[in-house]
N, CA, C and O of each residue as an XYZ file, in Angstrom:
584
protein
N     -10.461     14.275    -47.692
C     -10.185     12.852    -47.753
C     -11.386     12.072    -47.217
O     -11.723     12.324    -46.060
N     -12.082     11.149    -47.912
C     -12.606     10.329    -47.791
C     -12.539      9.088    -47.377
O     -11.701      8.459    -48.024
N     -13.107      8.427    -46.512
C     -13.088      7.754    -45.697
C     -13.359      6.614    -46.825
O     -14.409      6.533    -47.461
N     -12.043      5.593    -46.994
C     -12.191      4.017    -47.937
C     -12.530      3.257    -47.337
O     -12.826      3.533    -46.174
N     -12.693      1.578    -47.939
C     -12.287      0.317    -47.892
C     -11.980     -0.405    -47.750
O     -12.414     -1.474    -47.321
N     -10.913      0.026    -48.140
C      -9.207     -0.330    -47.719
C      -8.050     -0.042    -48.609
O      -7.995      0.645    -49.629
N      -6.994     -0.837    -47.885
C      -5.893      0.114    -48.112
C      -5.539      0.199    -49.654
O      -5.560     -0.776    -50.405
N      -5.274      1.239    -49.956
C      -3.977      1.434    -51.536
C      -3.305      0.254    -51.776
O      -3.086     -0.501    -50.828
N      -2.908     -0.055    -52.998
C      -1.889     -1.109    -53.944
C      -0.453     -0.189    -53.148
O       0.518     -0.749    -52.640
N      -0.659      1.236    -53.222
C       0.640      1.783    -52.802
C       1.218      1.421    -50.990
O       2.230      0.968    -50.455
N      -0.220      1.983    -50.525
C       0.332      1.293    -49.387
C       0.550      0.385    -48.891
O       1.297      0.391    -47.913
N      -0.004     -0.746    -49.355
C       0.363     -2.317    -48.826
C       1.561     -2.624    -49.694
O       1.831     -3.813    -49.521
N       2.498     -1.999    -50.657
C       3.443     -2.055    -51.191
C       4.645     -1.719    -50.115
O       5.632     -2.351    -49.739
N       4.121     -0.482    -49.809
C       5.065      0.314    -48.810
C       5.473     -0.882    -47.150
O       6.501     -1.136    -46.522
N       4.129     -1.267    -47.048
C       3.900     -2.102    -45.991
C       4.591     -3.147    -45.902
O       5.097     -3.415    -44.813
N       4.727     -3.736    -46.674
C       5.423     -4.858    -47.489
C       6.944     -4.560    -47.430
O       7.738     -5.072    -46.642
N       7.166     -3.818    -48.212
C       8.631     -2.917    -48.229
C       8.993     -3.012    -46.723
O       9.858     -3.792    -46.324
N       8.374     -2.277    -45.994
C       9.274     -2.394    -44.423
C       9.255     -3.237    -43.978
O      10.322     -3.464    -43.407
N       8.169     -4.374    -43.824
C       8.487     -5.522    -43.292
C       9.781     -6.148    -44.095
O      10.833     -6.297    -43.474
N       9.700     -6.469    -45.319
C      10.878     -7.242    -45.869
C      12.338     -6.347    -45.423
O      13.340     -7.055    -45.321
N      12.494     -5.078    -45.195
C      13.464     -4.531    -44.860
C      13.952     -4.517    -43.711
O      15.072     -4.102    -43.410
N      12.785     -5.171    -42.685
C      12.798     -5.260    -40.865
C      13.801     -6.249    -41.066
O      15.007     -6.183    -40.826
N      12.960     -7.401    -41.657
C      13.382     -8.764    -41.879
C      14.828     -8.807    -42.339
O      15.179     -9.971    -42.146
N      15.629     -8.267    -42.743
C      16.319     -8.028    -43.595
C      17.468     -7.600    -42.443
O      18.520     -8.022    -41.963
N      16.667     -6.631    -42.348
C      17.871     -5.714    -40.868
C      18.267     -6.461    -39.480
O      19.298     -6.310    -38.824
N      16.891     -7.516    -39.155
C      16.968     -8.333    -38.044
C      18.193     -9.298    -38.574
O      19.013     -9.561    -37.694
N      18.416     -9.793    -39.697
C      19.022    -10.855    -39.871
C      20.778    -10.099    -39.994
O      21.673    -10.772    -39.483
N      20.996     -9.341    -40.368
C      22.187     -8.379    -40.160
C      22.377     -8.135    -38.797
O      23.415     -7.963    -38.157
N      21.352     -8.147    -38.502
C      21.855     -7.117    -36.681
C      22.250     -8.415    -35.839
O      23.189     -8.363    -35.046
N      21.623     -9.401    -36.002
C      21.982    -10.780    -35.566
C      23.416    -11.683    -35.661
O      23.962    -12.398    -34.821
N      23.837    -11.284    -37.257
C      24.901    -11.902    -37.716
C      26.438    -10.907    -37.556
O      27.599    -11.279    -37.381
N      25.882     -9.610    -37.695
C      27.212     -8.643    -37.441
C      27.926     -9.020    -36.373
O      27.463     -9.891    -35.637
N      29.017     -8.505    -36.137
C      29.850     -8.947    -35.018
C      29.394     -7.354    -33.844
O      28.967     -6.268    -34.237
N      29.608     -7.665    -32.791
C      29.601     -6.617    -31.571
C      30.012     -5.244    -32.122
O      31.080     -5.218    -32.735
N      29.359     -4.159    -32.002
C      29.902     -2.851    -32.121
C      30.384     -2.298    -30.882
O      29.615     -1.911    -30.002
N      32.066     -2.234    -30.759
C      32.362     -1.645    -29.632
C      33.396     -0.577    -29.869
O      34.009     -0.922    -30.879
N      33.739      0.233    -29.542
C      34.841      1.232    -29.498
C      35.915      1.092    -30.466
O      36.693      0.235    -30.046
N      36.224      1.483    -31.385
C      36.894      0.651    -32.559
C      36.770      0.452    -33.999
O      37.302      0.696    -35.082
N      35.408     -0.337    -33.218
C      35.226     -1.493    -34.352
C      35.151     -1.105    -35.928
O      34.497     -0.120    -36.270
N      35.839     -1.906    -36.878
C      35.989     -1.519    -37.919
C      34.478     -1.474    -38.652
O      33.448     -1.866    -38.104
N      34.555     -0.947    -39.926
C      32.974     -1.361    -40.393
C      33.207     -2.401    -41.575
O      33.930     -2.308    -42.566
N      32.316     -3.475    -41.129
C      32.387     -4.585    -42.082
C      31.329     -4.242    -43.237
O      30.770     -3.196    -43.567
N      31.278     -5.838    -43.815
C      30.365     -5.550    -44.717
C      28.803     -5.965    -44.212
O      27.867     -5.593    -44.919
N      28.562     -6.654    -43.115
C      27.814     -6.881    -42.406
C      27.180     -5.413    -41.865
O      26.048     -5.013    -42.138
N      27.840     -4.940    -41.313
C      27.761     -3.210    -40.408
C      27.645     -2.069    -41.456
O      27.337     -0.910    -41.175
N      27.981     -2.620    -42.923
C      27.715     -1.379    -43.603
C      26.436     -1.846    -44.125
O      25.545     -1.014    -44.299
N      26.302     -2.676    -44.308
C      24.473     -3.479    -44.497
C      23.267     -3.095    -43.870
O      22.153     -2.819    -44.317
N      24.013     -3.164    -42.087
C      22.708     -3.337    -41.311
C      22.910     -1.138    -41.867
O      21.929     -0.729    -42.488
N      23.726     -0.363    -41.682
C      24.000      1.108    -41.496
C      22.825      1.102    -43.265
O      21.844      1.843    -43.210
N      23.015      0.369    -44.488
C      22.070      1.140    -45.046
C      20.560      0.793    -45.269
O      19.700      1.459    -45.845
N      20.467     -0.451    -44.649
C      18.580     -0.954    -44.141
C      18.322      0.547    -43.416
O      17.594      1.480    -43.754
N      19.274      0.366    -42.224
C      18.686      1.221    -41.485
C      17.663      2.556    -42.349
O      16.454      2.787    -42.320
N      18.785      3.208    -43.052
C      18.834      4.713    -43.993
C      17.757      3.940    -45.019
O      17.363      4.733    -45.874
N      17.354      3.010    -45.117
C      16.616      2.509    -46.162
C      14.849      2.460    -45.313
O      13.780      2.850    -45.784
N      15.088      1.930    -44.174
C      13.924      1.498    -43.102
C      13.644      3.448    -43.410
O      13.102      3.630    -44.500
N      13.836      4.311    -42.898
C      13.943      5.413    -42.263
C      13.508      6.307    -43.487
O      13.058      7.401    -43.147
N      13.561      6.010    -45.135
C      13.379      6.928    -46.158
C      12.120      6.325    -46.398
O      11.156      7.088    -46.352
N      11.850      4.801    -46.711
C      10.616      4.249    -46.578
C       9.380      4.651    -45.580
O       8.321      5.135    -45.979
N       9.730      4.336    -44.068
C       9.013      4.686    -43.033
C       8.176      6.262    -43.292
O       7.008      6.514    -42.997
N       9.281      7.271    -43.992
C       8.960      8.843    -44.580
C       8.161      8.644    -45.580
O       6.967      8.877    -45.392
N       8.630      8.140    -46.966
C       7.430      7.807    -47.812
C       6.014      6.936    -47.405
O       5.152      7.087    -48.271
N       5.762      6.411    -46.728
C       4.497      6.186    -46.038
C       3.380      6.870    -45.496
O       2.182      7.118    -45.629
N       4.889      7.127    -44.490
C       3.906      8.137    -43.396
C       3.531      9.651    -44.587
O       2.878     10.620    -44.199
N       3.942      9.565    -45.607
C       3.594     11.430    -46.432
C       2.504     10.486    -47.134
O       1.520     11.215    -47.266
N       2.168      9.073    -47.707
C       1.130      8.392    -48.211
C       0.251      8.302    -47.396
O      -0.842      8.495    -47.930
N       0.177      8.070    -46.188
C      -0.967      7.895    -45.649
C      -1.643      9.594    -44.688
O      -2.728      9.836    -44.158
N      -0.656     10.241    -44.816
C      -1.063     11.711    -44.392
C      -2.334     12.697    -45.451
O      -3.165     13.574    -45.216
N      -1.684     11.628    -47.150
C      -2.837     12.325    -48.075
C      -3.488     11.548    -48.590
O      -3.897     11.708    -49.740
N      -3.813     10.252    -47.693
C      -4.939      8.970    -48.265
C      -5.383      8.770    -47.160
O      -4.716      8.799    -46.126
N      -6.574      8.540    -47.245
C      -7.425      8.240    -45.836
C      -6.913      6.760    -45.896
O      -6.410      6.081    -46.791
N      -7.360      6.447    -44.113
C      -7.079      4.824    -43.395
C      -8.577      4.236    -43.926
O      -9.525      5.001    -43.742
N      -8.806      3.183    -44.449
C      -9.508      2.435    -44.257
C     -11.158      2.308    -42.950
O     -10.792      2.153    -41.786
N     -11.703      2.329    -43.017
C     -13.163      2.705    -41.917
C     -12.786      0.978    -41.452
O     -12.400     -0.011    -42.076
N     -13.151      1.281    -39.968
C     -12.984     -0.177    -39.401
C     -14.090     -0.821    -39.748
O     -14.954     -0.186    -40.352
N     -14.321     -2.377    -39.402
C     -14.963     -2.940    -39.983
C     -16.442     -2.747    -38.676
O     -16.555     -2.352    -37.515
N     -17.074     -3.137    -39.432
C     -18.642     -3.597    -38.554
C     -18.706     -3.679    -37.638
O     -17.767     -2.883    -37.668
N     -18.936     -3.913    -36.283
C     -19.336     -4.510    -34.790
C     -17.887     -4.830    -34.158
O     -17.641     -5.853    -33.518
N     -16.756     -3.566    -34.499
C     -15.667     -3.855    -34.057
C     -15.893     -2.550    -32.638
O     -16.433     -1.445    -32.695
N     -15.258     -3.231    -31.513
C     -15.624     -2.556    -30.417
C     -14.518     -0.711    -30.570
O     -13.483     -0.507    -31.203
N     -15.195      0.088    -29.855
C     -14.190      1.086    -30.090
C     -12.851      1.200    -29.443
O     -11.969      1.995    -29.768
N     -12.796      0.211    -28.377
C     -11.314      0.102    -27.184
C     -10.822     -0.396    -28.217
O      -9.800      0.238    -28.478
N     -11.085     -1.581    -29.307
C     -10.288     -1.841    -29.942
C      -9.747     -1.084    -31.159
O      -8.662     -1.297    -31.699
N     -10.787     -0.041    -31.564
C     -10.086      0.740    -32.710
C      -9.558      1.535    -32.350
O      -8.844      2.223    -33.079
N      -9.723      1.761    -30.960
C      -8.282      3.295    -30.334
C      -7.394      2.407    -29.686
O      -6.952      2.751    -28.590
N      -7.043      1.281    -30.192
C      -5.891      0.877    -29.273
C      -4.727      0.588    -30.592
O      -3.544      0.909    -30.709
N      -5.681     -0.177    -31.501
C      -5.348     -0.052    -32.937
C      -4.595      1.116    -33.436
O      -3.636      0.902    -34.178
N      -5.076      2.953    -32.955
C      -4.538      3.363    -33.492
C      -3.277      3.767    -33.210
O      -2.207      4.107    -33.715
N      -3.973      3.551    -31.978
C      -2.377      4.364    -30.505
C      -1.517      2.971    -30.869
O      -0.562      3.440    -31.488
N      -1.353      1.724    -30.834
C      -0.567      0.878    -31.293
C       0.098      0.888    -32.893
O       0.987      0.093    -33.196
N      -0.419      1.834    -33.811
C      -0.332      1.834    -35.343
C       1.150      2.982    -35.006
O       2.288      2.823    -35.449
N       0.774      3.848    -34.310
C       1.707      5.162    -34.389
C       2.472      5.325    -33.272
O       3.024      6.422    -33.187
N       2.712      4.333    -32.153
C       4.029      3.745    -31.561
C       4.749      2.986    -32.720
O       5.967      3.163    -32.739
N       4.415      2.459    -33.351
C       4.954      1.655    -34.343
C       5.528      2.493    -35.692
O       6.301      2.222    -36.610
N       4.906      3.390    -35.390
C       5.507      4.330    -36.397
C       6.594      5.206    -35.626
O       7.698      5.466    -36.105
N       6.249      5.535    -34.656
C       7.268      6.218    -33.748
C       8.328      5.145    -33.860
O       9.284      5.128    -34.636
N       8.113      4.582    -33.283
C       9.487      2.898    -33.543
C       9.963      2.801    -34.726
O      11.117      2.630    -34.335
N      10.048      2.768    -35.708
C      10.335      2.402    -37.213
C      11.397      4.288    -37.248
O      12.588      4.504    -37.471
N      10.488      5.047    -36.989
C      11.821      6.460    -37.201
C      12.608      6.298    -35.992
O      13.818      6.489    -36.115
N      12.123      5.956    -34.753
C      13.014      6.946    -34.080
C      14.516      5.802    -33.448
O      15.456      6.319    -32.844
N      14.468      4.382    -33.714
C      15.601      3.644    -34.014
C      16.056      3.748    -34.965
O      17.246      3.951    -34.724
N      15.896      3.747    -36.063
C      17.270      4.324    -37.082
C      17.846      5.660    -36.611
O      18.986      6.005    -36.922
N      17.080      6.362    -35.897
C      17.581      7.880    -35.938
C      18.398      7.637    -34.979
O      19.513      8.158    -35.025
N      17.929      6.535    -33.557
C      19.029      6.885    -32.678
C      20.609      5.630    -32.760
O      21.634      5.733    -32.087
N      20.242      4.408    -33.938
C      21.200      4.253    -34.506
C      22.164      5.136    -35.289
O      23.322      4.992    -34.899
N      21.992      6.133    -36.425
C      22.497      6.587    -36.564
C      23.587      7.926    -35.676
O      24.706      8.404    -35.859
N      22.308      8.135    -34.548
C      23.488      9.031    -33.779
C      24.408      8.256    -32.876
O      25.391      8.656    -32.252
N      24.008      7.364    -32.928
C      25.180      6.032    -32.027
C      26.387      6.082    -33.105
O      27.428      6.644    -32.766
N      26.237      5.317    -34.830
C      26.904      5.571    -35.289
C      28.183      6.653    -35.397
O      29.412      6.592    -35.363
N      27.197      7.632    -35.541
C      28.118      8.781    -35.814
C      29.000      9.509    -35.204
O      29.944     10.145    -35.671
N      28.364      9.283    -33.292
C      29.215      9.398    -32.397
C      30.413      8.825    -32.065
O      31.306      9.322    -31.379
N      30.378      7.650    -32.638
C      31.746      6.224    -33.125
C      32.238      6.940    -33.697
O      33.210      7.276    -33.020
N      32.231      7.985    -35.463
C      32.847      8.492    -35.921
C      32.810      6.951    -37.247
O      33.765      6.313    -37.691
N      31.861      6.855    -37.433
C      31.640      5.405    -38.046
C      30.741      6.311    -39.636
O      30.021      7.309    -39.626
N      31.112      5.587    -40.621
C      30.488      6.225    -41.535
C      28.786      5.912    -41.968
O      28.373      4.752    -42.007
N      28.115      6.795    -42.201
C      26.754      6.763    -42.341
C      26.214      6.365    -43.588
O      25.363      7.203    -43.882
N      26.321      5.188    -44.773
C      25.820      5.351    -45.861
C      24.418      4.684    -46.705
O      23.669      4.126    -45.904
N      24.120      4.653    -47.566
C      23.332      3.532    -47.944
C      23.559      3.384    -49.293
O      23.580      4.220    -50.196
N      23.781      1.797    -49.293
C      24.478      1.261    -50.570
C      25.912      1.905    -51.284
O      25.991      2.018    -52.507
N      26.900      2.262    -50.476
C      27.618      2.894    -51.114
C      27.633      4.853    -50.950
O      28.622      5.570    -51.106
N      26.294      5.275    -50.621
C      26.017      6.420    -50.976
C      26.338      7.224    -49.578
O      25.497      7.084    -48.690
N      27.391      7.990    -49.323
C      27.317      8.679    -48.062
C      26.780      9.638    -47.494
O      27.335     10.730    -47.623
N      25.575      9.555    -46.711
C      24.474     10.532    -46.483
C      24.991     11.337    -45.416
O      24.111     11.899    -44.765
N      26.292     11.574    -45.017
C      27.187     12.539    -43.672
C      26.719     13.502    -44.619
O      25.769     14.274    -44.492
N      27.694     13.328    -45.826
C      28.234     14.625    -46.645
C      26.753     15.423    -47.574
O      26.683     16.637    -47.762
N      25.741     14.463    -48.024
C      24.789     15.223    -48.205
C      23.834     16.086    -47.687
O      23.038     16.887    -48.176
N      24.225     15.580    -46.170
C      23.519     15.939    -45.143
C      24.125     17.768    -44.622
O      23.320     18.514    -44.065
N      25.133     18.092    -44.824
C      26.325     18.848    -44.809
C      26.805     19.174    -43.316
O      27.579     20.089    -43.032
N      26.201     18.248    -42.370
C      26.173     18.430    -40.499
C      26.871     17.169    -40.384
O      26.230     16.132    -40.212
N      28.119     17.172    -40.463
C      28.340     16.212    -40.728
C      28.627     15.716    -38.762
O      28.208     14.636    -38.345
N      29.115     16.374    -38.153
C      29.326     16.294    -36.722
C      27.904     16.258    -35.628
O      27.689     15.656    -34.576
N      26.926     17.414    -36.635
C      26.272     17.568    -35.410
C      25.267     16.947    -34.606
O      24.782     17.265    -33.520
N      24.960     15.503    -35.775
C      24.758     14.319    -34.868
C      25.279     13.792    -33.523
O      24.754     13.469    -32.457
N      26.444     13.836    -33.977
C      27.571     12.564    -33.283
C      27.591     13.488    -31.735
O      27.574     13.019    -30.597
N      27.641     15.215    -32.236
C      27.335     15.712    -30.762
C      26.282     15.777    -29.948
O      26.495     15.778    -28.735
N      24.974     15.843    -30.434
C      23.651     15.170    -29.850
C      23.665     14.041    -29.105
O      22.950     13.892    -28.113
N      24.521     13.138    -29.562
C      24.742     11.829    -28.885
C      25.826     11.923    -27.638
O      25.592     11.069    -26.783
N      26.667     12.552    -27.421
C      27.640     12.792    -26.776
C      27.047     13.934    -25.555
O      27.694     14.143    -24.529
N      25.805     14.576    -25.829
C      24.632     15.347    -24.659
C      23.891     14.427    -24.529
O      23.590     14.331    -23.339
N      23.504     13.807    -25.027
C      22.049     12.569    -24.025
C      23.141     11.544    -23.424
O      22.760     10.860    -22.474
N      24.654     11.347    -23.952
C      25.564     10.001    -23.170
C      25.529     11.066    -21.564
O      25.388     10.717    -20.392
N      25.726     12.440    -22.191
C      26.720     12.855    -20.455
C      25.107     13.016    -19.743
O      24.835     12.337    -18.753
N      24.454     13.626    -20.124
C      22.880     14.059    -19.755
C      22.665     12.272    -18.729
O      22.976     12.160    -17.543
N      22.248     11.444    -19.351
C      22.256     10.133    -18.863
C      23.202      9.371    -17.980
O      22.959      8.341    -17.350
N      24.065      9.896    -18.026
C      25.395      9.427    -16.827
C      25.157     10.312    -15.374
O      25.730     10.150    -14.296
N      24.250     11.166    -15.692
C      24.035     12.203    -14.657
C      22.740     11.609    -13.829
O      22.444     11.654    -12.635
N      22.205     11.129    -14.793
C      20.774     10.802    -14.163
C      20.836      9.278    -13.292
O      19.829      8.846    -12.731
């Protein structure tokens, strides 16, 4: 891989894609009503449940695009604190984008709340369908300890 330019039509597509899907999810997560012990799933909560599964398949197609396309060469007389802060800030941000849907979904699932996107139920394709919800139920007791 060779060192470009800048970025792909694909990746500033992709880029694009998650922001409008952040955007998207912020405005759901805002408007849903409280998730507490119970709570039924609206149509609000089945919204924000498939951004999420939507944020999280996107975030994957990226990160496998930019694993077999080189990043862009920084520009000219850019200091180097700033291009290693750039990067260590690029891939918290990527860490962030997977690892909240993931630990939404094990919140979900520990509710016993259904997991889908658009209709499509990803428990049953998944075929574990529990062994989320018990992951979540070891970091709740793990954390009550601490």
């Amino acid at each position: 891989m060779s060192k470009s330019t800048g970025y792909t039509p694909t990746a500033k597509t992709l880029h694009w894609l998650i922001v409008a899907l952040l955007v998207a999810q912020f405005v759901f997560a805002w408007t849903m009503p409280h998730i507490g012990r119970n709570t039924p799933v609206t149509t609000l909560i089945s919204l924000h449940f498939s951004f999420g599964v939507a944020i999280l398949v996107v975030v994957f197609v990226r990160l496998l695009w930019r694993a077999t396309h080189a990043e862009p060469t920084p520009l000219d007389g850019v200091p180097p604190w700033q291009v290693q802060s750039a990067w260590v800030l690029h891939w918290l941000l990527y860490l962030m984008l997977f690892g909240i849907p993931v630990l939404g979904w094990i919140n979900a699932s520990w509710r016993g709340m259904p997991i889908g996107m658009f209709g499509w139920d990803c428990r049953n394709s998944l075929g574990r369908e529990h062994q989320v919800g018990a992951g979540a139920v070891t970091c709740t007791q793990y954390s009550q300890i601490s």
